[in-house]
N, C-alpha and C positions, 0 to 999 in steps of 0.2 A: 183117352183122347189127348196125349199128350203134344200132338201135334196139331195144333186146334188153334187156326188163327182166322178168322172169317175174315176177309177183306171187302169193301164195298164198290162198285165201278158203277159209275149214271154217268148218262147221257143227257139228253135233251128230251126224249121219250123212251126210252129201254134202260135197262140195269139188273145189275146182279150179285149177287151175295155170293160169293166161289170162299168155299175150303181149298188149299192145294195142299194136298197130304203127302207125306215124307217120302212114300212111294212111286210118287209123281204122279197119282192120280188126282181129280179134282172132281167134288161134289158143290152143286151150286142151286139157288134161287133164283130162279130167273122174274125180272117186274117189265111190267110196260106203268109209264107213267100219263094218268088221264088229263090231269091238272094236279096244280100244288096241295089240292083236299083230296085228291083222290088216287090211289098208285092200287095196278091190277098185279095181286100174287101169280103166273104164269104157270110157273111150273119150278117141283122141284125133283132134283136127281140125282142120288147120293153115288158115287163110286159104288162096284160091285163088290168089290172088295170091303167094304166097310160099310155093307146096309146091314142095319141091326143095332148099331154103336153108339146111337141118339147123334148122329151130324147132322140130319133132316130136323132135326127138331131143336137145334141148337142155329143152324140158316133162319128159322123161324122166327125163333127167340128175337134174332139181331134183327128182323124185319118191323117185328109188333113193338121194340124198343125205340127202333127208329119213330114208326109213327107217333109212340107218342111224345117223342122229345120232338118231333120236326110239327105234329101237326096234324098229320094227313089219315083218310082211314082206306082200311084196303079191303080191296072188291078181290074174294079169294074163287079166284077162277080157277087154278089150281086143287086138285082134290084130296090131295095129302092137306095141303093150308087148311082147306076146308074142314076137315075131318078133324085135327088139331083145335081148329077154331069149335069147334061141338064140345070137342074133350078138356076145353080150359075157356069155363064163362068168367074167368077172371081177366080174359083177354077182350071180352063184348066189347069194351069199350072203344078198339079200334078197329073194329070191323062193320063195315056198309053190304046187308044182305037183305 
């Protein structure tokens, strides 16, 4: 992954976690924001090109980081987030289900 830069974009209610990979493809994390406690994981969708390589799970990483240095816990609407969130109860702690 050595093109692996996650960068963050928010809005006022919307945001997302985008990889742009050197290929010029882009995988991203898409959020809707509920309130300052609360941000919904949407959806994520890795380049076709590069499902397999841990980007979906490194978009994550930078999500579950965020909330906990920001604060907030996130409602994983999203079913990859979801499925992650089963597979790492070392993450419970920023998750409202």
């Amino acid at each position: 992954m050595s093109d692996l830069a996650i960068k963050k974009e928010a809005g006022d209610t919307k945001g997302r976690y985008v990889i742009e990979h050197a290929d010029g493809a882009t995988s991203e994390l898409t959020f809707s924001i509920l309130s300052k406690a609360n941000v919904i994981a949407d959806h994520t969708g890795v380049a076709p090109a590069h499902e397999g390589q841990g980007y979906g799970k490194a978009l994550a990483e930078a999500l579950v980081n965020d909330a906990r240095a920001e604060g907030f816990q996130i409602v994983p609407l999203c079913s990859y987030i979801n499925a992650l969130r089963r597979r790492h109860p070392d993450w419970a702690d920023v998750f409202q289900v």
